[in-house]
N, C-alpha and C positions, 0 to 999 in steps of 0.2 A: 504493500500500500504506500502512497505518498507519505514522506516525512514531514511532519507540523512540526517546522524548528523557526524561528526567528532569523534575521539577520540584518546584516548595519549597511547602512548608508550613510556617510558623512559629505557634507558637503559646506564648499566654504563661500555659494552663493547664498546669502543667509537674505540680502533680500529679494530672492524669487521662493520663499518658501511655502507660498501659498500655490504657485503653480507647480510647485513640486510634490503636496500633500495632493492637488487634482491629478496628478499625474501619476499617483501611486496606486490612490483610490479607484482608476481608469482600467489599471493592469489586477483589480482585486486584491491589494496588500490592505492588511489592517494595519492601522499603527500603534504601538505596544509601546513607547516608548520617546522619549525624545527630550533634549537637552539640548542647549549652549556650554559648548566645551570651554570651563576658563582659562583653558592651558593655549589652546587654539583660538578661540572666537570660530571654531567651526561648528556650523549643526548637527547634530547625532540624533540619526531617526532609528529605529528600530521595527522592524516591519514583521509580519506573520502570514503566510500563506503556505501553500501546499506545495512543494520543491521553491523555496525561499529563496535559495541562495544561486539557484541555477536561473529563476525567473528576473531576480533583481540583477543579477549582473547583464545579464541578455536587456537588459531597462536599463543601463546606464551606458552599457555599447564599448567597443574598442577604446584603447586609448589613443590611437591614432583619430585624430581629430577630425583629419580630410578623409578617413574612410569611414568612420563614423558620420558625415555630411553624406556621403555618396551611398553608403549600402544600407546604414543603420537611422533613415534619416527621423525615425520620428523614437530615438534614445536621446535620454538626457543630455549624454554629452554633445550630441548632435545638437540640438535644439535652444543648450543655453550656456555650453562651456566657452572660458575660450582659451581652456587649458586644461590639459591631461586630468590636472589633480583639481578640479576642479570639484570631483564628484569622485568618491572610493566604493568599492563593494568589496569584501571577502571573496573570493573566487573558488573555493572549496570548503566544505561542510567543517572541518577540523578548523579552519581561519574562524570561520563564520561563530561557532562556539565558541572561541578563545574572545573574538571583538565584544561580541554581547556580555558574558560575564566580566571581558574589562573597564567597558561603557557600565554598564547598568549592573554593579554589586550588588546594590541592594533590591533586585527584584523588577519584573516588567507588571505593566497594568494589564493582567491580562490571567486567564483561567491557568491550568495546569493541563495541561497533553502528556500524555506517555512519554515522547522523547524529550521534551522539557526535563520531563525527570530523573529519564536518565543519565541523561546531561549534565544532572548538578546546577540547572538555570533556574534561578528565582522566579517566583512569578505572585502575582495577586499583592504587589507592592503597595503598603500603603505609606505616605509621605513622612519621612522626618527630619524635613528640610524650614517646616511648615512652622513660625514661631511665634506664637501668641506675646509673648511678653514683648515684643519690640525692641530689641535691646540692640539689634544690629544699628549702627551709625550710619546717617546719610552723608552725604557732601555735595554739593552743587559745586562747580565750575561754570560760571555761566563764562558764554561766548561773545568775546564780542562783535567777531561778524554777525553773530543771529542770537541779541540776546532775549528773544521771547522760547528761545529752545525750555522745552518742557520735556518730562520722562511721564507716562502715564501707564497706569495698570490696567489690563484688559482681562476679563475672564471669561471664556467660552465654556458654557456650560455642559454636561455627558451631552443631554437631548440635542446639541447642535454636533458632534462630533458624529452622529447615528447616517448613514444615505439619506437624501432624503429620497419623495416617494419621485416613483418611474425613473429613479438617477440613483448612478453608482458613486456621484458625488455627496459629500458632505456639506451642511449648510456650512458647516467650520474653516473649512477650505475655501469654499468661496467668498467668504466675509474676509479671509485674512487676504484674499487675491485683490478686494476691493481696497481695502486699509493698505496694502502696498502702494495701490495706483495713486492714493492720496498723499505720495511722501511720505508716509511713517515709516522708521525704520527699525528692526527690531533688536534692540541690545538686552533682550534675554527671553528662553519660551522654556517652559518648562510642561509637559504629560505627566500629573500626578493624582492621586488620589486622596484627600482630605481625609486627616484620623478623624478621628467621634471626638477625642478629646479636645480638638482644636474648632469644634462644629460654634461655638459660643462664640470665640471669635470673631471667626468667617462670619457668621450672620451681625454681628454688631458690628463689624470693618463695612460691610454694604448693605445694612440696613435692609436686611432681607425678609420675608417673610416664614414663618416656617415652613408652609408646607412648599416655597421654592430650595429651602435647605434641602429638604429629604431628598429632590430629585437629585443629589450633588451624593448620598450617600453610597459607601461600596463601589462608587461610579469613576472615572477618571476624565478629567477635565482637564481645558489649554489653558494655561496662564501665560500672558504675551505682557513684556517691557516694549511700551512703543515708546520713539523717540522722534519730534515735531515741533514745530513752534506753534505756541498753543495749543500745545497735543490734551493736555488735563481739561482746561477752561473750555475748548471747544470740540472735543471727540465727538460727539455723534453729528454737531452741528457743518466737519468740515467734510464727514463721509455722504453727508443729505446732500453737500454744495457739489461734491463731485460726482454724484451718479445723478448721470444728464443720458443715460441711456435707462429703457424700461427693464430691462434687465436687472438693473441693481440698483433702477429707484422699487423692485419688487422684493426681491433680495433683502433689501431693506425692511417696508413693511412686513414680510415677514415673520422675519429673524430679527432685526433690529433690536428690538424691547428685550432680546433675551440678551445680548450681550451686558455684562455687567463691569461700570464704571464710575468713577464719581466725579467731578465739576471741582470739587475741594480740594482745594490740596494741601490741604493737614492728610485730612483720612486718605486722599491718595499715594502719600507718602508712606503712612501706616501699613496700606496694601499693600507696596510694594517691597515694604521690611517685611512682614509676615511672610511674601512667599520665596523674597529671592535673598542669598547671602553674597550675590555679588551680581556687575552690570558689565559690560563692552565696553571695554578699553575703548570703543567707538563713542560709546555715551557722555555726554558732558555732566552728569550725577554720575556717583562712585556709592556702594552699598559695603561698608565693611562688618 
């Protein structure tokens, strides 16, 4: 039978990330997993299908870039590299195990399969990155080419991460496609799953209701650092100004209302200690 193993994808276009989660989702990969490496500033996605590692590399294409254009043209590297290492895959099952338990120790978002376990791979991680008391330090650098540069918290909830209907796409995917077009840039994402312990929090960091908390339990959710001028003060207001197509003035209606963010930025600041212990050396705020 097909092997259910996971495997990695790193890449260090970090902002085409939303067309590379449609692009995953297109080929049938779930995603299990996913990170801003601090060591690199590269993305770490971690994906799940049936021959993972044979199908994801056959998705990212040669490394030869001009034959990648000519034979492979609709692989990643074809499509959005403009460089070999632009985009990594394991290339055998033995790589492919060794990248996920180096990427992701402590466990993927995601059930237990046979060969998960006999693998030794983590799985049904729940977050404990995730810190209530706030005690991580912020710092601004403001800019002075662009000093309304803002860092804002974004939270994509489970039910937007799901296909939606008659589409192998996710509404998550395509709201983050939208949020790129608009200039944000993203200096940190994290695929985690919120403790129970930390649930009092979360719901008092965005003023939640309960019964939108419950859909967030056992569940795993995208937590995205965007970076913008004006990005806190005006998030949803600069996503409405740029979708001038029906496409994703729909998009919008929607989905919209489920994205979760705040206008404040005390509490946004808040958001962003609780989930991240650190931002992009690209970011003009620094989370220690």
């Amino acid at each position: 039978p097909p092997r259910v193993i996971p495997s990695l994808l790193e890449t260090a276009l970090v902002g085409s990330l939303g067309k590379v989660l449609k692009r995953l989702e297109q080929e049938e990969f779930t995603v299990v997993g996913l990170h801003l490496s601090r060591h690199t500033d590269r993305l770490v996605i971690c994906v799940q299908a049936e021959n993972a590692v044979y199908k994801l590399a056959q998705l990212v294409g040669p490394e030869d870039l001009r034959e990648a254009k000519v034979h492979h043209q609709f692989s990643l590297r074809a499509s959005f590299a403009s460089s070999a290492q632009d985009f990594r895959a394991p290339l055998s099952y033995v790589d492919s195990v060794s990248l996920v338990k180096e990427h992701f120790p402590r466990g993927l978002c995601c059930e237990n399969t046979l060969d998960m376990q006999a693998e030794g791979i983590p799985h049904s991680h729940v977050d404990d990155l995730c810190d209530s008391t706030l005690s991580r330090s912020f710092h601004n650098n403001p800019s002075l080419l662009k000093p309304l540069l803002q860092t804002v918290c974004v939270v994509l909830p489970p039910d937007l991460l799901k296909p939606a209907k008659h589409t192998r796409l996710s509404p998550a995917s395509q709201l983050i496609t939208l949020i790129q077009s608009c200039q944000f840039e993203v200096v940190n994402a994290r695929l985690l799953t919120i403790p129970i312990n930390q649930f009092p929090a979360f719901r008092s960091l965005f003023k939640l209701r309960t019964e939108i908390c419950q859909t967030f339990v056992s569940r795993p959710c995208l937590v995205l650092a965007l970076q913008r001028e004006n990005a806190v003060s005006c998030f949803h207001q600069i996503l409405q100004g740029y979708s001038s197509n029906s496409n994703s003035r729909k998009l919008l209606e929607t989905y919209g209302h489920m994205v979760l963010s705040t206008p404040n930025r005390n509490m946004n600041l808040d958001q962003l200690r609780f989930f991240f212990d650190f931002l992009s050396p690209r970011c003009s705020d620094q989370i220690q």
